[in-house]
N, C-alpha and C positions, 0 to 999 in steps of 0.2 A: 612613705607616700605623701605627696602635696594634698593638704586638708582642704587648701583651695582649692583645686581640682577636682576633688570627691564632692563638693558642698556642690558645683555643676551637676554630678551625674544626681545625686541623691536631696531631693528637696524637703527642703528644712520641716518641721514640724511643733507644734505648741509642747508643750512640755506635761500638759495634758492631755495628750491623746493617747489612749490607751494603744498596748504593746499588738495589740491585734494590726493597730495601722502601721506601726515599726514592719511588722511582719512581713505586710502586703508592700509596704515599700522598698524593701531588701529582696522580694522575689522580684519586683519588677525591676531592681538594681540589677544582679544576676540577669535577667534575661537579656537586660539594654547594653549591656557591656559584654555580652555571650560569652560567661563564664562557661567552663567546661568542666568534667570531672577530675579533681586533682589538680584544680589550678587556685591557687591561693587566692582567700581573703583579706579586704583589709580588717585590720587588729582592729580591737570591740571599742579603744579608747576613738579613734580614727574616726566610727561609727558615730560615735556619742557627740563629735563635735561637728562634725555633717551634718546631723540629724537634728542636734541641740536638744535632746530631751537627756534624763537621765544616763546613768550608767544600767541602775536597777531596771528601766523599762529597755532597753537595748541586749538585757540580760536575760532578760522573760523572754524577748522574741526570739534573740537567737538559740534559746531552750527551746521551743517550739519547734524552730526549724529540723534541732536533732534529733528530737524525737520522732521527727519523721522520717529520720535518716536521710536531709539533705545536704549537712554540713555533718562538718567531723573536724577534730581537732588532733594534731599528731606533735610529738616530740620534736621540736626544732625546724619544723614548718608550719607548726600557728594553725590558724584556721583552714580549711581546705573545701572547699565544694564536692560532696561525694554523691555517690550512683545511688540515687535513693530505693529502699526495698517497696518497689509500689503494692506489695501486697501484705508486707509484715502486719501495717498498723490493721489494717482490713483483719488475718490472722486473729489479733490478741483479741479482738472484741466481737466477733464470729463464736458467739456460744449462747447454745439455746435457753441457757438459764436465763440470760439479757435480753434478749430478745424477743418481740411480739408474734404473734401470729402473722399481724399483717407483711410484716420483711419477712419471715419466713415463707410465707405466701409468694410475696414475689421469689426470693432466692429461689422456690422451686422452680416459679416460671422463666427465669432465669436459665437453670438446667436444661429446662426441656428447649429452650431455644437452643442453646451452646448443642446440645447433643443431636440436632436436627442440621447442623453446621461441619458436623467432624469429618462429615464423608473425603472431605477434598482434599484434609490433610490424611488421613485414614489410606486412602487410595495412591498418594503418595509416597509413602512411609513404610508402607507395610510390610511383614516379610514373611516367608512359610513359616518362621520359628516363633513368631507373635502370632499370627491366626491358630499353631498347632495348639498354644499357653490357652487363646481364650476357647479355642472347641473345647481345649479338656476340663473348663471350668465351665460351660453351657453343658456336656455329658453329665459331668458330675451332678448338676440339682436337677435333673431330667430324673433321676434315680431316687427322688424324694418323693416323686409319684403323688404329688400334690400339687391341683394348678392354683397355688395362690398367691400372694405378692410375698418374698421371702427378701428380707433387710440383706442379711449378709450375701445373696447371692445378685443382687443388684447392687451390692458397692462392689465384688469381688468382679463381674462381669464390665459395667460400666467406665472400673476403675479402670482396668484392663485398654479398654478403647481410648481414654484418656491419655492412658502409659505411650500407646501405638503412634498418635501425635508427635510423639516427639517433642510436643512444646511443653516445655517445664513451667513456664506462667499457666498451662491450660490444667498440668498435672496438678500444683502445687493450689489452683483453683475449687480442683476435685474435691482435694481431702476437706477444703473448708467448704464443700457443700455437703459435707456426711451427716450436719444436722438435721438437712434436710428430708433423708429418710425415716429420721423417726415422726417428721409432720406428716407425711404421707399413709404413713401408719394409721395414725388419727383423722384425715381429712377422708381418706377409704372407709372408717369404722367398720372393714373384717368385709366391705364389698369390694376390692379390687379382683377384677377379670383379667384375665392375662389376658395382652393384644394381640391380632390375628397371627402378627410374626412375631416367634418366640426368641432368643438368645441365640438356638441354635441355625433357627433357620437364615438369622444375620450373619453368623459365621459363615453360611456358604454364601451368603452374597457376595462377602469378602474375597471367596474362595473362585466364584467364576460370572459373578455378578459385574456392574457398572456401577458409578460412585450414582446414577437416578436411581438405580434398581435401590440402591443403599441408600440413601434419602425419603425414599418413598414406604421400604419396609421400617426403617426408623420412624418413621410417622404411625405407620400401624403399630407398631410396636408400642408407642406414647400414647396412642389414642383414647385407650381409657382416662388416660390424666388429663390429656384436654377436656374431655367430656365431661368430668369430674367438676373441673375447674369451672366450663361452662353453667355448670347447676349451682353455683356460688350465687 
């Protein structure tokens, strides 16, 4: 590649400018030039003389970049632009040990948004052999004959409506809100009232209801945790 040419697209820099600016100047490279995925980079020496700052700071950033999985590096094609995992990095550092009350706090209200939203995919997706999977897990804690807020049967329930979606970003979303319910646990302190509409009585919404009628019992069904949320 003409080093001429690259020093056009990518504008030069002090040799002090930290690798954070390398960074933001290589994304906005990639965007101006509409790289796509699996379409080669130029080599990091290429970089270095474009940019004019070290090797070391051109090294840091494109470290960066992979850890976000937006570059990748392969055997006898060099640098490559790849399909970044937009939720990996989100994943590793999604754990209640790290995290404060207040993100926690939002993440659930987070939840309760995303779960006020599912009807549409819910109502397209659906099938008699997913509604039969979540009636028979809404039966099942109906038989614990306790109306109180129960962890496992609102990830196993929840989880369920997430699966039905179909969208693997929304699934794969789920599992990193499971911290969530042990905050709820704690924000409730042993006062959670189950809502007007129970698990099961959503399943038959599913079963001969409208994605309003499913929208509107979803709401009831939340309402104690807005109300909750409300008394903050």
């Amino acid at each position: 590649m003409d080093v001429g040419n690259l020093s056009k697209d990518l504008e030069r820099i002090s040799t002090e400018t930290m690798a954070d600016i390398v960074e933001l100047r290589l994304r906005e490279f990639f965007k101006k030039k509409s790289f796509k995925p699996g379409d080669a980079l130029p080599k990091e020496m290429e970089l270095v003389a474009a940019l004019g700052v070290s090797r070391n700071v051109v090294r840091e950033a494109l470290s960066r970049l992979r850890m976000l999985g937006m570059i990748e590096t392969r055997k006898k094609r060099g640098m490559l632009l790849a399909r970044p995992d937009i939720l990996g990095t989100f994943e590793r550092v999604l754990d209640p040990l790290i995290i404060d009350e207040h993100i926690l706090q939002d993440l659930f209200e987070l939840r309760l948004v995303l779960e006020m939203g599912l009807a549409d995919l819910l109502f397209l997706r659906k099938t008699d052999k997913d509604i039969a999977e979540l009636e028979k897990i809404a039966l099942n804690e109906s038989h614990d004959g306790v109306k109180k807020f129960r962890v496992k049967n609102e990830i196993a329930f929840h989880g369920k409506l997430y699966e039905m979606t179909g969208n693997d970003t929304l699934k794969r979303f789920q599992v990193m809100l499971l911290p969530v319910f042990g905050y709820v646990t704690t924000m409730e302190k042993g006062e959670y009232t189950v809502g007007k509409t129970t698990h099961l009585d959503l399943v038959n919404i599913l079963k001969t209801g409208t994605k309003e009628d499913f929208k509107a019992g979803m709401y009831a069904h939340l309402l104690p945790h807005f109300e909750t949320l409300n008394k903050k």
